[in-house]
C-alpha positions, 0 to 999 in steps of 0.5 A, a space after each residue: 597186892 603184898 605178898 606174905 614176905 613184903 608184908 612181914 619185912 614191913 614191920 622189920 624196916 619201920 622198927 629198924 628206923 625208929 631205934 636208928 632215930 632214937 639213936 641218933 636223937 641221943 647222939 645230938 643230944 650229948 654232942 649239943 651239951 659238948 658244943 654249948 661247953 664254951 659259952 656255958 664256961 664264958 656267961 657262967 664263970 666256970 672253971 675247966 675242971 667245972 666243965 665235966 660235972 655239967 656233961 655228967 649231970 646232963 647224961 645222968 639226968 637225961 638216962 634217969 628220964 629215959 628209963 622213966 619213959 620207957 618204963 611208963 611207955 609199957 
């Protein structure tokens, strides 16, 4: 049988994995764009000072979805 406090600390620890693994997915997500730089400059013909724009598009992109999804998510 759960006692009171084991019951109220449940909810604490599954919330707590969730915001650790979203912020993990965002961490991997950015680190696959700075890992995909290479072969993006190589098979597109891009030039260094191209490179940063890719990765600003990305993160704009991907925090304008995240704002969506969250606001449609309440």
């Amino acid at each position: 049988m759960l006692t009171n406090k084991s019951a109220n600390s449940a909810p604490k620890w599954a919330i707590l994995v969730v915001f650790c693994l979203a912020q993990f997915i965002d961490v991997a997500n950015l680190s696959a764009v700075n890992i995909s730089l290479p072969t993006i400059k190589a098979e597109l013909n891009f030039s260094e000072s191209q490179l940063p724009w890719i990765v600003n598009a990305f993160t704009l992109t991907f925090g304008t979805f995240l704002l969506i999804g969250g606001k449609l998510g309440d």
